[in-house]
Structure formats: structure tokens, C-alpha cells
N, C-alpha and C positions, 0 to 999 in steps of 0.2 A: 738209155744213157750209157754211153761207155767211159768209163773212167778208168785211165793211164797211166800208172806212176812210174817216172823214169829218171832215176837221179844221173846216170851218167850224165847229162848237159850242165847240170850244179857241178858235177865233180872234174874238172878239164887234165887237172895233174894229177889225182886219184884215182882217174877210169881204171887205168891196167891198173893196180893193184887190188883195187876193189872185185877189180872181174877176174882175179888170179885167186885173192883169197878167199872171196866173197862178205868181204865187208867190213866183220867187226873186227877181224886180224887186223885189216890196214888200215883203218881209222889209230887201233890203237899204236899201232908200230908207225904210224905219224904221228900220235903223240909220242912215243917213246924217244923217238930223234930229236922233237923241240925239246924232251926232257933232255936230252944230254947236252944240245948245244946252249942251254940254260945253263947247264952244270957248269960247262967249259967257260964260260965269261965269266963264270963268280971266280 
């Protein structure tokens, strides 16, 4: 049995950054923007 895991097809707007920083950088520097533009409406 071969077993696959490839999240780039999950990730469509996060592929390049995920594959630039590998991962947990862009995940969190994608939260870090919805943190600000949160900020910014209050």
C-alpha cells in the first residue's frame, strides 16, 4: 500500500508560500494578516 500525503491541492492560495517557507511560517503569517485586518475594522 502506498500512502500519499499532499496538501498542496487543499492549499490553492497558500501553495507558494507554503513551498517558499515551508509551512508553519505561512500558515502563521496568514494568520498574522487576518490579525491585522481584524485590527483595522475595530
Amino acid at each position: 500500500m502506498n500512502v500519499q500525503i499532499v496538501q498542496e491541492p487543499q492549499n490553492h492560495m497558500e501553495s507558494d508560500k507554503i513551498k517558499t517557507s515551508g509551512g508553519s511560517t505561512g500558515i502563521l503569517s496568514l494568520l498574522g494578516l487576518f490579525a491585522l485586518i481584524l485590527l483595522r475594522r475595530k
